[in-house]
N, C-alpha and C positions, 0 to 999 in steps of 0.2 A: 876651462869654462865650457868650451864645447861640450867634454865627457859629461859634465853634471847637465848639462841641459839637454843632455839625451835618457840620462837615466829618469829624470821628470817626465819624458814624453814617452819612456816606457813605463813607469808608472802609472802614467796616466791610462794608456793602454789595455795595463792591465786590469786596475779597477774597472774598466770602461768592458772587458771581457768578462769582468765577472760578476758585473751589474749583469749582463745576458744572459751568462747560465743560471743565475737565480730565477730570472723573470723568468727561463724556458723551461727549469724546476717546476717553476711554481703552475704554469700552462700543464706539465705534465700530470702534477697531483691533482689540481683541478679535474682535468679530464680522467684516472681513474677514479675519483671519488663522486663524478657523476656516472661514468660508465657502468661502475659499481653498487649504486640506488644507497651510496652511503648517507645521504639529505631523504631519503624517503623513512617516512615516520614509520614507529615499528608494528603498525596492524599490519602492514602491507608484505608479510611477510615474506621475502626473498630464500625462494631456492628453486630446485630442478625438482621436486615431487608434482605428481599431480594429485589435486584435490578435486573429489566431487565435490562440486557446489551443495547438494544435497543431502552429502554427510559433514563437510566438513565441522570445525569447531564453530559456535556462534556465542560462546561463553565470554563474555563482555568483560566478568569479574578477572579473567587471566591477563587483561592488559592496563600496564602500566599509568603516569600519570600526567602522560605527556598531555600536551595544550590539546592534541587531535584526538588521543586518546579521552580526555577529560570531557568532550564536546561528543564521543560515542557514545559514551555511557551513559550521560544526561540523556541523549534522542534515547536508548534504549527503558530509561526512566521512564519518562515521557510515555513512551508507548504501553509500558507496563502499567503506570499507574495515573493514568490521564487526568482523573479528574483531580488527582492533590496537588496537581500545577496549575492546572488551567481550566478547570472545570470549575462549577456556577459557588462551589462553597468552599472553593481553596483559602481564602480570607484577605486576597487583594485584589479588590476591586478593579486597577488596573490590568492584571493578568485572569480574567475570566474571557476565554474565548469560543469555550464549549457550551452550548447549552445543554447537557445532558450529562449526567454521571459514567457514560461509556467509558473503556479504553480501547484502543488501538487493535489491542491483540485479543477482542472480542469478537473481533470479525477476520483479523491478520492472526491464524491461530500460529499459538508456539512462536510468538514475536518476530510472528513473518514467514517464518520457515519449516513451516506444515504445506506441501504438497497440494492441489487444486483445494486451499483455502486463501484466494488470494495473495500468492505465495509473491514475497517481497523478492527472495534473490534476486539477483539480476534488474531490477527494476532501475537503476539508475541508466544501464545500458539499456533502456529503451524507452529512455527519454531524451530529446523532445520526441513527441506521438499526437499522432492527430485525434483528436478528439472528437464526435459528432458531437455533443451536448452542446461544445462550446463553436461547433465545425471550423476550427483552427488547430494549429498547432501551438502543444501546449508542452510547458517547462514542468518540469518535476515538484515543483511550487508550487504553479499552478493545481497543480493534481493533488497534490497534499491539502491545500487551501477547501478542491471542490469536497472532499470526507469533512472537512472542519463544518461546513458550512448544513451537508444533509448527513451522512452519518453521526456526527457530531451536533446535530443542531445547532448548529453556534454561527461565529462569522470567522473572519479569514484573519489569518496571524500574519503580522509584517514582514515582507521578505527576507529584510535585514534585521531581523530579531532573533535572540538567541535562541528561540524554540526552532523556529523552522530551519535554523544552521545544524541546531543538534539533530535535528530528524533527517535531515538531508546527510548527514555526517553518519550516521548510523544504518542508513538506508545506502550509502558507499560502499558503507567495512562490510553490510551483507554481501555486496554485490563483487565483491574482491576475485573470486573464483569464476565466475559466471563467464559463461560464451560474450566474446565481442557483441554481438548482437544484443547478448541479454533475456536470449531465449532456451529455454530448455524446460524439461517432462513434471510437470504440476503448475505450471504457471498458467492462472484465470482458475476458472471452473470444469469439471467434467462436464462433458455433455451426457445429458438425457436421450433416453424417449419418450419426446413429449405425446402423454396420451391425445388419442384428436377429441376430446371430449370437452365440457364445462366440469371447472374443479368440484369434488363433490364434498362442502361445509363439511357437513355430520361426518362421514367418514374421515376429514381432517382432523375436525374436532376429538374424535375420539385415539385416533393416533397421538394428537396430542395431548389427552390425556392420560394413556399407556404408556407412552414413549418419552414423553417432554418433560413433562409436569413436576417430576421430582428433581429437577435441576432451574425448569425456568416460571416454577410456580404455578398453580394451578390458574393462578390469575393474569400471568405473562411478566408480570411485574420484576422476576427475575430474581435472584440473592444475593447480597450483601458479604463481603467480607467482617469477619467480628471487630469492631468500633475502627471501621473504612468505610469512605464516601466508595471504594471499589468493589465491582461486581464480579463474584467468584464467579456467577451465572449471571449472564444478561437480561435484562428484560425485553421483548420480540414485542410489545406494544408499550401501550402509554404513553406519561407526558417526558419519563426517562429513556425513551425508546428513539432510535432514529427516525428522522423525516420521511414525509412521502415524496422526497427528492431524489432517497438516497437508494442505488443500485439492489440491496435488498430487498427493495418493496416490489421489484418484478416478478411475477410469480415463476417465469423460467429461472432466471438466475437466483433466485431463494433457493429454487429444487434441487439445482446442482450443487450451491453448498450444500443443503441437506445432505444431499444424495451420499457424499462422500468423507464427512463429518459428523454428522450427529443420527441415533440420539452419541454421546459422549463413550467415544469409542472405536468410534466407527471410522476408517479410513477408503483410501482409492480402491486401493486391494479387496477391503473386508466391510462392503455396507453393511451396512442394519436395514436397510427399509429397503425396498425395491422401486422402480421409478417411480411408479403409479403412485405409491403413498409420500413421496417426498412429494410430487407434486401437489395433492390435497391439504397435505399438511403444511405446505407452504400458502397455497391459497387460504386455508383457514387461518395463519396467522397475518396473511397480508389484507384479512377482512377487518381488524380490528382497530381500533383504535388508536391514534398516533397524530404527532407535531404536524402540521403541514407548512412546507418550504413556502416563503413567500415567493414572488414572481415566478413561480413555475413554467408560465408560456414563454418565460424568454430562453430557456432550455431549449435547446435544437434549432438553431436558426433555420437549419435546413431540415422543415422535419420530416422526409423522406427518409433519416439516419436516425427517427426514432425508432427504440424499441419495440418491437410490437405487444411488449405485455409492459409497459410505461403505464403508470395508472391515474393518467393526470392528463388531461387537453390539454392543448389542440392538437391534434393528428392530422395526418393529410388523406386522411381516408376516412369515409361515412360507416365504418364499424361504430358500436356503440360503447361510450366505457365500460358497459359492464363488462361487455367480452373482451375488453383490453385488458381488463381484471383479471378476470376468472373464466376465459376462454370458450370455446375452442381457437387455436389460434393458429391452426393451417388453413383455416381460408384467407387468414389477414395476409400470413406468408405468402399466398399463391399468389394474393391480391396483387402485392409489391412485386415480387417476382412477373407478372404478367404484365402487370402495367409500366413496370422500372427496371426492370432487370435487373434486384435486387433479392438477394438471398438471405433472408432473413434466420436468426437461428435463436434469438430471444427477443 
């Protein structure tokens, strides 16, 4: 009787040993299969190469049809053909967020990742970022929301809505290479030499005429894709054109896209125009015609952190709009600087 009731108590023993080694298996696999990034979805590609952020792949059609994957593609949609989702004649009512026929990568050339064309890489790592317009710190939503609102003429897409997950999902996969920071060489605008002068129309005008016109119409109206609400060319004024909200309408920061973008061809490396004319011809199109953002004056709470070429009151300085306009706008610089000890650069 004893013997059997020792062999039960090593039995028991035993199961009871090898309940542990499962459980401490099962610990072990666990930890190489996260140690390993074998739960990380497959954009995220795992190895030891290094990738320029600025050459790598951004070819959306290579990856598969996973849930995360599937949520890429759409934001990369989205940004390519804006208004067949959510622009004013997609055909539901409820999904119209855009006022304006734009897309995305009208101003984000090469869907993002064109070099001092508000180059998207990296942009997820350099949010949150403080903002002057809103003088807070602001979420990557938020920032997506402000283009909705004046480059997009439109209003602000729900946070928890599948648009702004796919745009934020896609503005990720870009960002996959990119320095911790999120900073690296094309990101924002080139700078200029801004002439110290008032923009001169006519010689704008006729720049753009020579240079523009066979891409964004002689009337600014811009081109059409063949039977697409999308614009192969944009239109730079009108009632299809972005707001006088939207960071475009600055005559500095117009110049510097110019500068290093257009006319279509033209890179960091290799302009077409030289300062002086991109600034004209940014002035000349930032004379024309166009949506105006509603509540403008609530832009800048602090507005010592407005622009100095913002073409909209109120300012905290008795320069006049026209020179906020169309300049010269190193005395406004000096202004700030002398008074604030602020260094102004658009």
């Amino acid at each position: 009787m004893k013997k059997k009731d020792n062999y039960k108590q090593l039995k028991k023993i035993a199961r009871i040993i090898n309940s542990i080694s499962c459980f401490i298996m099962l610990l072990i696999i666990i930890f190489l299969l996260v140690r390993y990034d074998v739960f990380q979805e497959k954009y995220t590609i795992i190895d030891q190469e290094y990738h320029d952020p600025l050459t790598a792949n951004y070819n959306t059609a290579s990856l598969d049809n996973s849930k995360t994957n599937i949520a890429i593609k759409y934001g990369y949609e989205l940004f390519q053909n804006t208004p067949k989702h959510i622009g004013p004649n997609n055909g539901k009512d409820e999904m119209v967020y855009a006022g304006n026929n734009l897309s995305c990568t009208n101003c984000h050339l090469q869907a993002g990742t064109k070099p001092y064309s508000g180059l998207l890489i990296g942009i997820i790592n350099r949010f949150p970022q403080f903002r002057g317009r809103e003088n807070k710190m602001g979420t990557i939503e938020e920032r997506i929301n402000g283009c909705m609102e004046r480059s997009m003429n439109g209003k602000k897409l729900p946070i928890d809505g599948e648009e702004m997950k796919a745009f934020v999902s896609y503005l990720s996969w870009l960002s996959r290479y990119a320095p911790e920071d999120g900073k690296l060489k094309g990101v924002g605008y080139a700078s200029i030499e801004i002439p110290n002068r008032v923009v001169n129309l006519d010689r704008g005008a006729s720049i753009f005429k020579t240079k523009c016109s066979v891409c964004h119409g002689i009337d600014g109206k811009g081109i059409k894709l063949n039977n697409s609400p999308v614009y192969q060319y944009p239109p730079l004024w009108g009632e299809d054109s972005f707001n006088n909200g939207a960071g475009m309408t600055r005559v500095i920061t117009a110049a510097q896209f110019i500068k290093s973008n257009m006319p279509l061809g033209a890179t960091y490396e290799n302009p077409l125009l030289t300062d002086e004319e991109a600034y004209d011809v940014a002035g000349y199109i930032n004379q024309q015609e166009r949506p105006l953002k509603s509540n403008p004056e609530n832009d800048f709470p602090d507005l010592k952190r407005k622009p100095v070429s913002a073409p909209y009151p109120p300012y905290a300085d008795d320069f006049s709009i026209q020179q906020h306009q169309m300049g010269p706008f190193q005395p406004i610089m000096d202004y700030y600087m002398l008074e604030h000890g602020m260094k102004k650069t658009k």
